[in-house]
Every structure is written in C-alpha cells, then in structure tokens.
C-alpha positions as CSV (number, residue, x, y, z in Angstrom):
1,X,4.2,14.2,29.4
2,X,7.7,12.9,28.9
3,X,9.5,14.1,25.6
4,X,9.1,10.0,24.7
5,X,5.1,10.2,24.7
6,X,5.4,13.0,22.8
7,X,7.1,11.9,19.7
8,X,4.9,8.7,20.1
9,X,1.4,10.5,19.8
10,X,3.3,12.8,17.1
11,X,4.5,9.5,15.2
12,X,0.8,8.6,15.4
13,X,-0.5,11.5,14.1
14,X,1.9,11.9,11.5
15,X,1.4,8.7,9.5
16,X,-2.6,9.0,9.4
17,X,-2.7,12.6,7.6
18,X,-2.7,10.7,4.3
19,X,-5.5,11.3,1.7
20,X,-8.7,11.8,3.9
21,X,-8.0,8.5,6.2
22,X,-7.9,8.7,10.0
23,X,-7.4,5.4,12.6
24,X,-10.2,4.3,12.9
25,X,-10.3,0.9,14.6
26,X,-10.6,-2.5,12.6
27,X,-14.1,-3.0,13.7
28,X,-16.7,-4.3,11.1
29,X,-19.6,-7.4,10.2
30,X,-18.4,-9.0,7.5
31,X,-20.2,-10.1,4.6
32,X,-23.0,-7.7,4.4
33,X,-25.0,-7.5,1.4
34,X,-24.5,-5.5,-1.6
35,X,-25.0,-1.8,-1.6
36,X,-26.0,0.4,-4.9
37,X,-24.5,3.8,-4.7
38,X,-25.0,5.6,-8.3
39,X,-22.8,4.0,-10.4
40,X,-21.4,1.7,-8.2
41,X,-21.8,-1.5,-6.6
42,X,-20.6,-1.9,-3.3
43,X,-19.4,-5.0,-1.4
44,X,-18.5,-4.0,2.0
45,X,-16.9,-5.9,4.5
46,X,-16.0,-9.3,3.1
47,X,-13.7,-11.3,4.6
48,X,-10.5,-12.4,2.5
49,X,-9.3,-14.4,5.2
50,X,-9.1,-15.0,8.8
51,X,-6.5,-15.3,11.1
52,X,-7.0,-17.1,15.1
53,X,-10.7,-16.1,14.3
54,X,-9.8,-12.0,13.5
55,X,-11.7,-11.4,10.2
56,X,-9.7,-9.3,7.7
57,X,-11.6,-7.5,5.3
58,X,-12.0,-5.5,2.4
59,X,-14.7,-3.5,0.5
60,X,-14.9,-3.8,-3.2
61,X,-16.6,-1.1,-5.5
62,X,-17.5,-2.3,-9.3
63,X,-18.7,0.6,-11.9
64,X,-22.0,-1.0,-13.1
65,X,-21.5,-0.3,-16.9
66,X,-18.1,-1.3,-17.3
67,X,-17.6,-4.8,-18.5
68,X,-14.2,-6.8,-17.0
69,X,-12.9,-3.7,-15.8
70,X,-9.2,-3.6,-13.9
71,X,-8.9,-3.7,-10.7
72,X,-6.8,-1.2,-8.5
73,X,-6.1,-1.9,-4.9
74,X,-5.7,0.5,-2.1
75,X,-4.0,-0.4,1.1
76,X,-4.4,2.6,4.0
77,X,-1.3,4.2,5.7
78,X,-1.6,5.1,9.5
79,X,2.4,4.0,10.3
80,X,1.3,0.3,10.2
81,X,-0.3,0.9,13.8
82,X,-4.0,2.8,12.8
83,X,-5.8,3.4,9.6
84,X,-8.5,1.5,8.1
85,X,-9.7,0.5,5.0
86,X,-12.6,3.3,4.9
87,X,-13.5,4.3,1.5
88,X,-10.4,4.1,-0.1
89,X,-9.6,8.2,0.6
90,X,-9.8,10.0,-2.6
91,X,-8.2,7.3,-4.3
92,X,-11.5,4.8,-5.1
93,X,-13.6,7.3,-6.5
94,X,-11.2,9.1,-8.8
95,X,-10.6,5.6,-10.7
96,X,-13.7,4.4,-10.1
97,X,-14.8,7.1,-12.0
98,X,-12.3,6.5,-14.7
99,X,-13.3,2.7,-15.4
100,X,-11.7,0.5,-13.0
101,X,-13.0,-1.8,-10.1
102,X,-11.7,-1.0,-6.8
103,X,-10.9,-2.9,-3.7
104,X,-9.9,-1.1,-0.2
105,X,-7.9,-3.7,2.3
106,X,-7.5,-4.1,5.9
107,X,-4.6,-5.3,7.5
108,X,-3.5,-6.5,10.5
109,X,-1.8,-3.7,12.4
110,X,1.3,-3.6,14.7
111,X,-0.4,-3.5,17.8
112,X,-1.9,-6.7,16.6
113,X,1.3,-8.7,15.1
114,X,4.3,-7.6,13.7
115,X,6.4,-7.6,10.3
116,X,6.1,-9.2,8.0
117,X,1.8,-10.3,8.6
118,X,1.0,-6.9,7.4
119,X,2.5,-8.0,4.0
120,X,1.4,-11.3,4.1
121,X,-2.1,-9.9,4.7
122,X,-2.0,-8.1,1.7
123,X,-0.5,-10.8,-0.2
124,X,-3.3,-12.9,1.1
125,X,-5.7,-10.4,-0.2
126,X,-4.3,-10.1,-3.7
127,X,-4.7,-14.0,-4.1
128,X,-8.7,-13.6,-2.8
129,X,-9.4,-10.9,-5.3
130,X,-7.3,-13.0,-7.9
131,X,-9.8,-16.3,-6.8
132,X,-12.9,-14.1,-6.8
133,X,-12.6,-11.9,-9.8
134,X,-15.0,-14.3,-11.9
135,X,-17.5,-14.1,-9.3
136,X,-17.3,-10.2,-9.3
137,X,-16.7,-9.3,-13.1
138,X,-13.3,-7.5,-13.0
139,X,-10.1,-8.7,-14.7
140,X,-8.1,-10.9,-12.2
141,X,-4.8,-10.6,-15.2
142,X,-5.0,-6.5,-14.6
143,X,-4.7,-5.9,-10.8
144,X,-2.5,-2.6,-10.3
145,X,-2.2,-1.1,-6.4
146,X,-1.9,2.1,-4.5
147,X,-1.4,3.0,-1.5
148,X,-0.2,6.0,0.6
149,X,2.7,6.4,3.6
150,X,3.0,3.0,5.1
151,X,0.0,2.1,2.8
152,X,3.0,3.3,0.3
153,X,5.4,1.2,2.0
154,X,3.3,-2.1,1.6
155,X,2.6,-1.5,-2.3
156,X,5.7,-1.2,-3.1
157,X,6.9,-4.0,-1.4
158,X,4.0,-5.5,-3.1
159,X,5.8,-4.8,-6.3
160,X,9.2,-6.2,-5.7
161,X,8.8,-8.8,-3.5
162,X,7.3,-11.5,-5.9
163,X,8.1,-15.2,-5.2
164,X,9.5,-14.4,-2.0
165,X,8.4,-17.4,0.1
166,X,9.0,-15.8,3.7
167,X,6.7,-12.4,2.6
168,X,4.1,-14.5,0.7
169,X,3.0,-16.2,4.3
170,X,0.3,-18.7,4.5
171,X,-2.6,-16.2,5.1
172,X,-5.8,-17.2,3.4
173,X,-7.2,-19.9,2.0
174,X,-6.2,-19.3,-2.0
175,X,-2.3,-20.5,-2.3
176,X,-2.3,-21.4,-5.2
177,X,-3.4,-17.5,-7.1
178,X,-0.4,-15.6,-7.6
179,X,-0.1,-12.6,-5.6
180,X,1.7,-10.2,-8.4
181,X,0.8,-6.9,-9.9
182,X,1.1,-5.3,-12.6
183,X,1.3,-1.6,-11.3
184,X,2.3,0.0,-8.4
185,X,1.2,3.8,-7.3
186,X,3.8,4.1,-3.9
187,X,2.7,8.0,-2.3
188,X,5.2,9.1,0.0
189,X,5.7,5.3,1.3
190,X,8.9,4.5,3.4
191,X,11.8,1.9,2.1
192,X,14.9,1.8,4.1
193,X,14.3,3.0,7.6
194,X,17.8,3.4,8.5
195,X,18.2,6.6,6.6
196,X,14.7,8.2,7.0
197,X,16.3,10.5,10.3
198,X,19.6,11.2,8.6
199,X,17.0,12.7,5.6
200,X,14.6,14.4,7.9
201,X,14.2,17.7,7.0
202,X,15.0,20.7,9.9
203,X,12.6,20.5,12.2
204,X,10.8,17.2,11.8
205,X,9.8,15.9,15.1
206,X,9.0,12.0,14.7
207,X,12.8,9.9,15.0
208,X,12.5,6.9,13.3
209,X,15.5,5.6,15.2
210,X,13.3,5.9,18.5
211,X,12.8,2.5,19.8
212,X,8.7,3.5,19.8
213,X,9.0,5.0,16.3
214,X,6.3,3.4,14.4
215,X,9.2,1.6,12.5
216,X,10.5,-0.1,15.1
217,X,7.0,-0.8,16.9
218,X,6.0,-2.5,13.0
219,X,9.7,-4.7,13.5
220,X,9.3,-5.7,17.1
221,X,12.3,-4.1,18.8
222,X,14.0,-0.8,17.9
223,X,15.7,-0.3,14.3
224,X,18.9,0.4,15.2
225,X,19.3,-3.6,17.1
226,X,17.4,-5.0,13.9
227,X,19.2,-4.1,10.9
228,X,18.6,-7.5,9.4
229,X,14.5,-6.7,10.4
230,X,14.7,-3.6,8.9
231,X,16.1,-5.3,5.6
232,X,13.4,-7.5,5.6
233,X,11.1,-5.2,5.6
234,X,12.9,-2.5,2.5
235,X,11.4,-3.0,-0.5
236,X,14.5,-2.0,-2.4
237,X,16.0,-5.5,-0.8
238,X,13.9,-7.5,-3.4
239,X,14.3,-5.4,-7.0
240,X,14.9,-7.1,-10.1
241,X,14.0,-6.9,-13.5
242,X,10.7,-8.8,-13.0
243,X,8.9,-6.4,-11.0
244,X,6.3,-4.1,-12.4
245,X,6.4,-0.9,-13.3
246,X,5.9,2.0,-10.4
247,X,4.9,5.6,-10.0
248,X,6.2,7.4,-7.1
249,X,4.8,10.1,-5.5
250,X,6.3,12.4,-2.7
251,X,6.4,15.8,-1.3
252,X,9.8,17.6,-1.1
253,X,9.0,18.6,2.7
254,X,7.5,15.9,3.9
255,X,7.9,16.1,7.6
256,X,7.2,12.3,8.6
257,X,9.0,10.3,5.6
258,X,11.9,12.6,3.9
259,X,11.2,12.5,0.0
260,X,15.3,10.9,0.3
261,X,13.3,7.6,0.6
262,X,11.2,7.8,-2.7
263,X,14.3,8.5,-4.2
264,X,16.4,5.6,-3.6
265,X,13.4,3.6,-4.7
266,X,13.5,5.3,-8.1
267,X,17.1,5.2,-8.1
268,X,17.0,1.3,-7.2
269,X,14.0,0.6,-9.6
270,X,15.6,2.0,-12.7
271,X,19.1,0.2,-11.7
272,X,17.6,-3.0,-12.1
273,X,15.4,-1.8,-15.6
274,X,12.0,-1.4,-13.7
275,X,10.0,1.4,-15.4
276,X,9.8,4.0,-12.6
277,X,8.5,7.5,-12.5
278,X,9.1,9.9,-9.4
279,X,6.6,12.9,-9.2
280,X,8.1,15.1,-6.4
281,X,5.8,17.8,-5.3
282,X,7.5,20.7,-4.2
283,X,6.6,22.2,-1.0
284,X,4.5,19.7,0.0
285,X,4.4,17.9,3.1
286,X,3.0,14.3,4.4
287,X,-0.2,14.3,2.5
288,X,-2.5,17.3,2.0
289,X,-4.8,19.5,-0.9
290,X,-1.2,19.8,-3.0
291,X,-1.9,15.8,-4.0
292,X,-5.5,16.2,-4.8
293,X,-4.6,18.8,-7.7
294,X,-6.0,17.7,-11.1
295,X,-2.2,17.3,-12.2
296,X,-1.6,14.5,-10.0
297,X,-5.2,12.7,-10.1
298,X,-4.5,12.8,-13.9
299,X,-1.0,11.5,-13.4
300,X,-2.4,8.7,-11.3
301,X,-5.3,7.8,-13.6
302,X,-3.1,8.2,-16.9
303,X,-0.1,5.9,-15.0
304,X,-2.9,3.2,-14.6
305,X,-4.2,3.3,-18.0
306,X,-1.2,2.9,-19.5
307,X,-0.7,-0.2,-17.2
308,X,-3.7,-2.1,-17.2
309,X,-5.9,-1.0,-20.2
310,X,-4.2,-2.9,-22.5
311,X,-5.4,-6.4,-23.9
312,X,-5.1,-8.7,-20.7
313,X,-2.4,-10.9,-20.5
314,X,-2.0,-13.9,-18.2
315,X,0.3,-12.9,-15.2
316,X,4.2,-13.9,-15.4
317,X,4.9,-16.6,-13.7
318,X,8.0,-15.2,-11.2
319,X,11.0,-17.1,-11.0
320,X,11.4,-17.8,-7.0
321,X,13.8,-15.1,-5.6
322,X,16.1,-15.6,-3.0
C-alpha cells in the first residue's frame, strides 16, 4: 500500500468517528409511512428534494405531547465523502427527549458532486422543513442546527452564510422559505482549511494539504491550487452581525481537525458581535465518550433552550451579502 492510500483510508476513517455515525451508503425508499416509537413519531426517509432523479432525504422525529415544539437539525460528518443521516447519533434523542422536534439530513457527498451542493443541499432542506412545519406541528420561526466534524463544517456555514445567492443554490422545490437559523451547535467542524496542517497536533496522520485529503476531494482539486475554493467554502468568509448565535464544541487533541479551527471561528464570531461560546474539551480527541458526558449534553440542551424556547418570532429577513 503506498504511503498515499494510507493517509486516504486514514482521512476516511478519521472524519466518521463522530458521535455513533459510520458511512453508511445513501441508500433508502423514501416516503415510508409513519413509525411510533414511545414517545416519538417517526417520519423516515422523506424526500426534501431531488436532484437528476437522486432522492435526498431526511428522517424527522416529533415528541407526541409536545405542542409546536422547535425544531433542531442534525447534519452527519464523515469528511463530506461517507456518513449518513442514521438516527441523528446521540444528538436526536437527547433533545428529543428535552422537547424539541428533530430532523436528520442527507446530503449529497463528494464522491457524488462537489462544493458547494453539499451546502446547497442543506440549504434546500432547511426551506422543506420551513414549507412543511404546518403539516408536521413544529415551529418553522425556531429551527436551530447541529452537526458534528464536516457535519460541524456545514452548520456553521449554515449560520453565517445567509443571503448568500451562490451557497443558497436552486436545490428543491421551496425558494421562496428562507433558509436561516436561529442557532448553531458546530462540534469539532472545520473552517479554514489552509491552516488545519500547520495546527495539527504531533503526530496526526491525515494532511489536509494532500491533494486526496477529504478537503480537497470536497473542492475538486487539491487546497493548496484553490485558495479562492477553499474561501468559498470557510465559514468565517461570510460573518457579520446578522448571523445567529453559536456554540462550539471541540477537543484540545483532536487528531483529524486541530481545535486551532474552532478557535478562529469564535475569535471571528465575536469580532463581528455574534454571540459565540467555545467549550474546549481537554484531552479529547475527534469525537468519543468525553462528549457524551452529562456536562456537555446539558450544555447542548441548555444552549438550545436559551435559543429557541422563547416566544417565536418571525425570522429576520437578511440583507443580501456580498
């Protein structure tokens, strides 16, 4: 096996320890009917949109006795190229449990298209949800998202990138809903690729700058040729005041995204008056037990409340950004 293969299947394996997922492959039925599991209701597999006749899907899971509830989002990581929208890791049932309506995403992956359709996917997806919250009983005005690694990645560009025509895309078949959120959980996500091997702590064995890094496999051609790609692509590229508020969550050794990245979010964030909390977990690598501690699960829960349990406003409309 050539020292390039290796740091390949390492990349690989690297970006799919996050919270319980693994890659599965994409491959569902949509639309199936409604599943009853205690005190949920489960919608599995619906389509939110389709794209040259690929369904993209999503489950959604509604507590049965809470009336309008929020809704939180969870996109998967897997380094854009595995991962799927499962059961939402331990993420759907801890705030299930605490009163909100959950959906889990799918997204078109890198072997499958490249940056930005990942974005616009989930873009696309926050406009279904937005179209259909009527139909399901959640609050469309309260929709806050999580997601871990580059799940982490695509939240928080989620959060910043508003209004931004070329990342919005024409995915789906509900243009008109606003894709904004009003929360963003970001766990151990990427944001300027660039810096993630001159941050890598000693050891680490995936380089980002690698033209078959997952990075430069999401942007079509390696980092280092694509600066203006990997700009693109930074959530930190599209800040201002506007965006909602974020809690970041990271491991100080995490082996596959250096915690260096969370912190120039934060940094970036609070620059430009976005409320933003880092959590750094010391020790801790890419994922693990260390995040499913009752102190973080708290944290998370008590970030959304704080967000999204509060009397529901209309969303903002965003000034277009440039």
């Amino acid at each position: 096996m050539t020292p390039l293969s290796f740091r390949t299947i390492i990349a690989c394996l690297a970006f799919t320890v996050c919270l319980g997922e693994t890659g599965f492959a994409q491959k569902s039925r949509p639309n199936g009917p409604p599943r009853f599991r205690g005190n949920l209701v489960e919608h599995r597999d619906v389509e939110y949109a389709n794209v040259d006749g690929s369904s993209l899907l999503l489950d959604l899971y509604m507590p049965r006795n809470v009336k309008n509830p929020p809704l939180v989002v969870w996109i998967h990581g897997g380094g854009w190229r595995g991962g799927n929208k499962g059961r939402g890791g331990k993420f759907v049932p801890l705030l299930t449990d605490a009163g909100y309506a959950c959906a889990s995403i799918n997204y078109r992956l890198s072997g499958e298209a490249k940056f930005p359709a990942q974005i616009n996917d989930c873009k696309a997806a926050i406009r279904w949800l937005r179209a259909h919250a009527k139909k399901y009983g959640y609050d469309a005005t309260r929709i806050g998202v999580g997601g871990s690694s580059a799940g982490g990645h695509l939240v928080a560009l989620l959060g910043t990138s508003g209004g931004i025509k070329d990342l919005e895309g024409n995915v789906g078949k509900h243009l008109d809903q606003s894709s904004s959120v009003q929360a963003v959980c970001d766990m151990w996500g990427p944001t300027d690729f660039l810096q993630m091997d001159k941050h890598a702590i000693p050891g680490s064995r995936l380089k980002h700058n690698d033209p078959r890094s997952p990075e430069s496999l999401l942007l079509g051609g390696p980092i280092l040729e694509h600066k203006d790609r990997v700009a693109r692509a930074n959530p930190i590229t599209y800040i201002d005041k506007q965006d909602p508020p974020f809690l970041i969550i990271h491991g100080s050794k995490d082996p596959a995204v250096p915690v260096h990245q969370s912190i120039i979010l934060e940094k970036a964030l609070k620059k430009n008056k976005v409320p933003a909390q880092l959590h750094i977990v010391e020790n801790a690598g890419h994922g693990g037990p260390e995040f499913n501690a009752p102190k973080i699960n708290k944290m998370i829960v008590a970030f959304f409340d704080q967000q999204l349990k509060q009397p529901p406003k209309e969303p903002e409309k965003r000034q277009q950004k440039k």
